[in-house]
FIMARMI-901905 format. One record per residue: residue number from 1; residue in three letters; x, y, z of N, C-alpha, C, CB in turn. Coordinates in steps of 0.1 Angstrom, whole numbers. Glycine has a CB too. Example, Ala and Ser with C-alpha at 12.3 -4.5 7.8 and 13.67 -1.06 7.14 Angstrom:
<recs>
<rec 1, 'ALA', <132, -57, 78>, <123, -45, 78>, <132, -33, 78>, <113, -45, 90>>,
<rec 2, 'SER', <128, -22, 71>, <137, -11, 71>, <129, 0, 79>, <141, -6, 57>>,
</recs>
This chain:
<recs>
<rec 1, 'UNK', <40, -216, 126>, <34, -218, 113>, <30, -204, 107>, <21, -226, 115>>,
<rec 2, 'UNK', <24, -195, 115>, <17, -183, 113>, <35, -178, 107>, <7, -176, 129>>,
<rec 3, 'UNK', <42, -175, 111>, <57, -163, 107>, <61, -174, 98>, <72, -157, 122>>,
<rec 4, 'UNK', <66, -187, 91>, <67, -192, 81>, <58, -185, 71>, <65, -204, 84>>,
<rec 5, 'UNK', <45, -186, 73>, <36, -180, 65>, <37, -165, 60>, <25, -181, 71>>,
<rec 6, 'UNK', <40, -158, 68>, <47, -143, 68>, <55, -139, 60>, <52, -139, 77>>,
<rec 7, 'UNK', <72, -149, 66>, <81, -150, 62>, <82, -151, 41>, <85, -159, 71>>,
<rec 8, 'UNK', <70, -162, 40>, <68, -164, 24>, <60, -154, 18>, <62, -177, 20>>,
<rec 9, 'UNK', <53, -146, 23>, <45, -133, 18>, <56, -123, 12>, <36, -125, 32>>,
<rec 10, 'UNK', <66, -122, 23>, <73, -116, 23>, <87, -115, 13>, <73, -117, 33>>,
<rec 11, 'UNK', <90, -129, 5>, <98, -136, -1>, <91, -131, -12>, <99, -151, 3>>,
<rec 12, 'UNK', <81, -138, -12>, <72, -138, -29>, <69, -125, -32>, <55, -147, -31>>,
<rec 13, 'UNK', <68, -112, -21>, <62, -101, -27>, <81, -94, -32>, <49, -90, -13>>,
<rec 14, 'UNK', <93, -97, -30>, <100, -92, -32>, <103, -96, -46>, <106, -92, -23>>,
<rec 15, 'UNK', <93, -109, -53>, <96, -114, -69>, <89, -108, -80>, <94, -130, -72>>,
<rec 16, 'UNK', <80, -98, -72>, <70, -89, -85>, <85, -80, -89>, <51, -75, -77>>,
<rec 17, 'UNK', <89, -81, -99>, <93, -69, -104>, <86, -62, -115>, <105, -71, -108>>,
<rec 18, 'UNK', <76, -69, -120>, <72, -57, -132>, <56, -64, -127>, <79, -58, -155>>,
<rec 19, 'UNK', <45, -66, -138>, <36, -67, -137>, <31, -73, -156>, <31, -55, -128>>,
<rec 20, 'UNK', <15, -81, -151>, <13, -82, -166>, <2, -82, -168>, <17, -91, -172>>,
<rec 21, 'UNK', <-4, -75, -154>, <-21, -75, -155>, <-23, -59, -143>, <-31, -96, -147>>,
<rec 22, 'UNK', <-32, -55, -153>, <-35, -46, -142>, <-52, -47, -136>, <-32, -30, -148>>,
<rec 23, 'UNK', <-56, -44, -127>, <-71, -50, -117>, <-74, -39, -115>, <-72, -58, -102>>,
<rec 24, 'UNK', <-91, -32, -121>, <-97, -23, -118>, <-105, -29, -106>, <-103, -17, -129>>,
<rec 25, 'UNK', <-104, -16, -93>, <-109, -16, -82>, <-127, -9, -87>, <-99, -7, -70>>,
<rec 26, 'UNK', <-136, -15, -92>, <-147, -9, -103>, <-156, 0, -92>, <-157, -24, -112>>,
<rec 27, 'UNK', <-157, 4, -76>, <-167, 7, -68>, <-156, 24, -70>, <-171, -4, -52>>,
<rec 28, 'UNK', <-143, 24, -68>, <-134, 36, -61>, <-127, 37, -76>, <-120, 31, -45>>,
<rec 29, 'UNK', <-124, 27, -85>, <-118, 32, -94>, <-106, 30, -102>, <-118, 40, -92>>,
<rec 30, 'UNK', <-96, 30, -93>, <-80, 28, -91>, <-77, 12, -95>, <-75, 32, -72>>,
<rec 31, 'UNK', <-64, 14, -98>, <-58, 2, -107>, <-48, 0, -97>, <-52, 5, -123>>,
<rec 32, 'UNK', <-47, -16, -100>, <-35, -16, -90>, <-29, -30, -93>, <-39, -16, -72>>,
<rec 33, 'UNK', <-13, -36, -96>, <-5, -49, -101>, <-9, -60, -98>, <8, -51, -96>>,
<rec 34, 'UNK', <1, -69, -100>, <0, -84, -99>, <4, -84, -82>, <10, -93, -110>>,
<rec 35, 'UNK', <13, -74, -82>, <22, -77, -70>, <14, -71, -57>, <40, -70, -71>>,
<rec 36, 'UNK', <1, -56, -59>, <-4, -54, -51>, <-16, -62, -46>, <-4, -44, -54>>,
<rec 37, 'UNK', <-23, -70, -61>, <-35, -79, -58>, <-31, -92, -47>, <-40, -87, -73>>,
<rec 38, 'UNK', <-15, -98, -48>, <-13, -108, -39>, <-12, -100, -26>, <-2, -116, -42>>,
<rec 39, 'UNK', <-4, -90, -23>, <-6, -84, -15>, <-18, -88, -6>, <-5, -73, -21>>,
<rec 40, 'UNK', <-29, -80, -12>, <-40, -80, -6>, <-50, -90, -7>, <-44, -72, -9>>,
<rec 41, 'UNK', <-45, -99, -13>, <-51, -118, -14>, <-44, -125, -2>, <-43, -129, -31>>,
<rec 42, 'UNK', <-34, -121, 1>, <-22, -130, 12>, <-29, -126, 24>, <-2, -124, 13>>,
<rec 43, 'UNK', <-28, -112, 27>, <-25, -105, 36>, <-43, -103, 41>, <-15, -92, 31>>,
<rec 44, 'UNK', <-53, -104, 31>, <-64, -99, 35>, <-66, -85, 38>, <-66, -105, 43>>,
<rec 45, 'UNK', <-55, -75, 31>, <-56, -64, 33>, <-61, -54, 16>, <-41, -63, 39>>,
<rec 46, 'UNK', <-75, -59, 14>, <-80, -51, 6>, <-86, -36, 12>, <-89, -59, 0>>,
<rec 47, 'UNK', <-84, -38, 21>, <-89, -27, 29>, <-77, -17, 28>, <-92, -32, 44>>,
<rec 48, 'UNK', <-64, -19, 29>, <-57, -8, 29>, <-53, -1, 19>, <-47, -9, 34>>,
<rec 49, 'UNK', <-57, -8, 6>, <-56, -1, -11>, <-69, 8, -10>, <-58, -14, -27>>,
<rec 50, 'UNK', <-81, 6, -6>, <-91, 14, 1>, <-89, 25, 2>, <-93, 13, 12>>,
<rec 51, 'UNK', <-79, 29, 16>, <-74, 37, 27>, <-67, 43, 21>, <-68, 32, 37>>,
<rec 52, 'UNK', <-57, 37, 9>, <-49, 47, 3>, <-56, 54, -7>, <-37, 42, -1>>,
<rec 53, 'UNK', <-67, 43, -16>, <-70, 51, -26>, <-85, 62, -21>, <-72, 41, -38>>,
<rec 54, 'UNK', <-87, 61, -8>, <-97, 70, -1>, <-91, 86, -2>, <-100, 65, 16>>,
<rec 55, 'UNK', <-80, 89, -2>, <-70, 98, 1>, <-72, 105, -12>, <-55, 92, 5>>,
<rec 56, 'UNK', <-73, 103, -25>, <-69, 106, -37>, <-75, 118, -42>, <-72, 96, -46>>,
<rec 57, 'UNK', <-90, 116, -38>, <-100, 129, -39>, <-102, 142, -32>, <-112, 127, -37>>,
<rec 58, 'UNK', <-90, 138, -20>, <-91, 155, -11>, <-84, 164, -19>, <-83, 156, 5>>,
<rec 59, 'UNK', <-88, 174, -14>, <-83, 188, -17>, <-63, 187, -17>, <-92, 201, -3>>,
<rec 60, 'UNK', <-62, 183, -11>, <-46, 183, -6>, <-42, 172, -19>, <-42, 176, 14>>,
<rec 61, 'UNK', <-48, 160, -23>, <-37, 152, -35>, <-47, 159, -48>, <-36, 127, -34>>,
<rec 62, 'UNK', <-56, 166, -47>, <-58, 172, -63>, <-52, 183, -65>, <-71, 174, -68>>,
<rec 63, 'UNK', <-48, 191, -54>, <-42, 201, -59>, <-28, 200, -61>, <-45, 209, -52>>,
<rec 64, 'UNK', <-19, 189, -52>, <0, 190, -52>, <-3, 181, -64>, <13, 184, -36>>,
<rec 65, 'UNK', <10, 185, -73>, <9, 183, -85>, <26, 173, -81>, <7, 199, -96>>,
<rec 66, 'UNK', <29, 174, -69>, <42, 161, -69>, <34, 148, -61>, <58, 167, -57>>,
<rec 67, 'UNK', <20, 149, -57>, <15, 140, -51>, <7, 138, -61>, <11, 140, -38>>,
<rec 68, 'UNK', <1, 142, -71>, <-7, 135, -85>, <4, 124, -93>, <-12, 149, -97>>,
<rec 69, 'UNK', <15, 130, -94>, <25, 124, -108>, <31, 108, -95>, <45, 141, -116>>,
<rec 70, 'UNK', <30, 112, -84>, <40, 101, -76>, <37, 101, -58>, <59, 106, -79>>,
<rec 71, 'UNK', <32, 93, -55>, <35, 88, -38>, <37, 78, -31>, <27, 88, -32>>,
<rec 72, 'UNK', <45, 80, -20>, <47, 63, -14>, <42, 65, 3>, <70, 56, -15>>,
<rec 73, 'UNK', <36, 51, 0>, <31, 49, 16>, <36, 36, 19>, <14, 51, 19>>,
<rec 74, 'UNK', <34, 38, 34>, <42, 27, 41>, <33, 25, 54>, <57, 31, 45>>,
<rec 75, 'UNK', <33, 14, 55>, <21, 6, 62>, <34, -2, 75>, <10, -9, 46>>,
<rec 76, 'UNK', <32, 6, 88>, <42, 5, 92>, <33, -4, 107>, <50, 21, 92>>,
<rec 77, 'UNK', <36, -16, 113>, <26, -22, 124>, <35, -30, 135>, <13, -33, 117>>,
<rec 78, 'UNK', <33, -29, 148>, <32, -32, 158>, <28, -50, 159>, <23, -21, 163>>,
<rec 79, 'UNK', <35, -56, 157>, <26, -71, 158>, <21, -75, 168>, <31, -82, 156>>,
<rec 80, 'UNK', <27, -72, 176>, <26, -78, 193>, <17, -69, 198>, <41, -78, 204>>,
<rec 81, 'UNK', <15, -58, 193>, <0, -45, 199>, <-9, -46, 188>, <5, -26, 201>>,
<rec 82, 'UNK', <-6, -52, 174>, <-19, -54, 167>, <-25, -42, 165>, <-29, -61, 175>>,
<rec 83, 'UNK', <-14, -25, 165>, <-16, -10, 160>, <-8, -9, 147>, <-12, 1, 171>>,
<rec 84, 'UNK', <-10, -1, 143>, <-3, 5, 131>, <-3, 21, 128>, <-9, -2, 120>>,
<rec 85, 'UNK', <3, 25, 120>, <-1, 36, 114>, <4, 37, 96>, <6, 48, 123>>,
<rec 86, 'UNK', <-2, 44, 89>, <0, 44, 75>, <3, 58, 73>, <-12, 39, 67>>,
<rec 87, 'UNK', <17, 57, 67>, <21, 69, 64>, <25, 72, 46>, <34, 70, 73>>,
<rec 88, 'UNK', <20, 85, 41>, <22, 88, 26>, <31, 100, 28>, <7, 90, 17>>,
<rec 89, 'UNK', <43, 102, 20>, <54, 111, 17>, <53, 111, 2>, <69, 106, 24>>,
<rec 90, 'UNK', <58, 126, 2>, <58, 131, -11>, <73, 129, -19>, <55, 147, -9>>,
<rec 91, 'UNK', <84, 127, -11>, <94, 123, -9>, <104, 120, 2>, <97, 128, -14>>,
<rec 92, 'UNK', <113, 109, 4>, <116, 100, 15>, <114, 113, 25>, <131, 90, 14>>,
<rec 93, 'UNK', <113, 111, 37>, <110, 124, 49>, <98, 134, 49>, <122, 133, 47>>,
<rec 94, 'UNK', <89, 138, 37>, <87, 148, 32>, <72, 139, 38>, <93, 154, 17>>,
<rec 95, 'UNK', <70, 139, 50>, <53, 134, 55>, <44, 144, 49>, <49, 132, 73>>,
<rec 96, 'UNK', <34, 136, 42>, <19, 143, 40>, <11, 142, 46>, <13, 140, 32>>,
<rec 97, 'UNK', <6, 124, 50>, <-2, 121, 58>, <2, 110, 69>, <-12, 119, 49>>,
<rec 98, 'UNK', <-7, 111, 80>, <0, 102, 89>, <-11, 94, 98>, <10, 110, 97>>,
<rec 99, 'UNK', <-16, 89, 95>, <-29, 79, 102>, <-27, 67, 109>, <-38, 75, 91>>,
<rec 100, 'UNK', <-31, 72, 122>, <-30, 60, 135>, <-43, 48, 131>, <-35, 70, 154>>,
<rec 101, 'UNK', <-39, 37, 133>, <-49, 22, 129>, <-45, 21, 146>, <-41, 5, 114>>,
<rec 102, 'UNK', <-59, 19, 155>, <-56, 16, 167>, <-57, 1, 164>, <-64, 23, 179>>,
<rec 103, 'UNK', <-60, -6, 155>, <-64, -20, 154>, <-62, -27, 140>, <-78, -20, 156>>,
<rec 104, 'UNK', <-53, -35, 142>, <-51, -39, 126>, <-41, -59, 125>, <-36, -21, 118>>,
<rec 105, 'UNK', <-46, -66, 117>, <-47, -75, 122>, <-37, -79, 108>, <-61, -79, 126>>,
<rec 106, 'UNK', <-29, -68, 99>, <-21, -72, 94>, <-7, -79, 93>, <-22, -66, 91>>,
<rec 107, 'UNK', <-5, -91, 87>, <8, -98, 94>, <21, -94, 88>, <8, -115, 93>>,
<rec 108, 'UNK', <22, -84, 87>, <37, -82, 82>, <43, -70, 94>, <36, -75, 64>>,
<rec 109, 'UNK', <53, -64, 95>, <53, -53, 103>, <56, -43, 95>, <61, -53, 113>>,
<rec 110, 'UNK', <60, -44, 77>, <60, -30, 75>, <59, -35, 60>, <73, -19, 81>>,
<rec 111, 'UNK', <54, -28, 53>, <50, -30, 34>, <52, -13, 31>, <28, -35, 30>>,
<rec 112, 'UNK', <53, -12, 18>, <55, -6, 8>, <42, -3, -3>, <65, -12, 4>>,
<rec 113, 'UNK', <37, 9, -5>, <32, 5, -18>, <35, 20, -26>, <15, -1, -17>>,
<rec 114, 'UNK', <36, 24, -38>, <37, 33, -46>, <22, 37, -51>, <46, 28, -56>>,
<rec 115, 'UNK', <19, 47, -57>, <12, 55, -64>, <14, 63, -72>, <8, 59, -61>>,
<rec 116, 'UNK', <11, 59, -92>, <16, 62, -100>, <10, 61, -112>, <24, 59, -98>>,
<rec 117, 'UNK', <2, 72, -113>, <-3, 74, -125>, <-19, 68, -121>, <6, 66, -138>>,
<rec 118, 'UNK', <-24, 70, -115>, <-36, 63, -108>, <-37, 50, -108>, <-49, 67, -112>>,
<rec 119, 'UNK', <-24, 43, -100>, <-22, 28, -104>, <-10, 28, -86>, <-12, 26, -125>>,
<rec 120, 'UNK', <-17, 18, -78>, <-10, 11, -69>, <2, -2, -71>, <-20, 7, -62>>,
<rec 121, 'UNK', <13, 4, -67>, <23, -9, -74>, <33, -12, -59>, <35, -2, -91>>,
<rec 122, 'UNK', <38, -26, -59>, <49, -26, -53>, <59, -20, -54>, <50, -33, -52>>,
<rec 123, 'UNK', <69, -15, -49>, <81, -10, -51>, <90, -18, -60>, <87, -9, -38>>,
<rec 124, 'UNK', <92, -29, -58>, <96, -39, -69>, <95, -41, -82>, <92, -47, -67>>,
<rec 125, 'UNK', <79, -32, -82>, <75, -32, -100>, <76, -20, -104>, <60, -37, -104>>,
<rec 126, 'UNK', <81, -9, -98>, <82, 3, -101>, <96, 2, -111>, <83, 12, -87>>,
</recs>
């Protein structure tokens, strides 16, 4: 039941191609799609737009001026160990950041999300 369930997370998040609403996160700030809000409605992973948008204020993304205009992270997990790690590149290969989750209870084994223009989007709606 549970990977049926997955399986359609997984289906429906590949049908955001654009967006028609954008959702202010009003405590951190950051804007984020239609396609990221299910995301994190499905998945119960409001916590990882968080994690990415926690990142935004260091010294390292206010100063690179290719990680202000654009970033992609990838939410990469272990199902059967219930670990993960979340990785942000400046471009495909080009790791910035790389953060071990010894615990994570997300059901997919790997997502996508963009950062653009202080706005979280699926890859799809890019």
């Amino acid at each position: 039941m549970q990977q049926t369930k997955h399986k359609l997370i997984e289906s429906d998040l590949r049908n955001f191609t654009c967006t028609e609403n954008y959702f202010l996160q009003p405590t951190l700030g950051y804007l984020y799609t239609d396609g990221v809000r299910y995301l994190a409605e499905q998945c119960e992973a409001y916590w990882l737009l968080d994690a990415i948008w926690s990142y935004q204020k260091t010294k390292l993304f206010l100063k690179d001026e290719a990680l202000k205009s654009m970033q992609f992270w990838k939410l990469k997990v272990d199902l059967e160990k219930c670990k993960g790690v979340l990785i942000c590149e400046r471009d495909e290969g080009d790791i910035v950041i790389t953060q071990k989750l010894d615990y994570t209870d997300f059901p997919l084994k790997e997502i996508q999300i963009y950062v653009q223009n202080n706005t979280l989007l699926l890859p799809s709606e890019y």
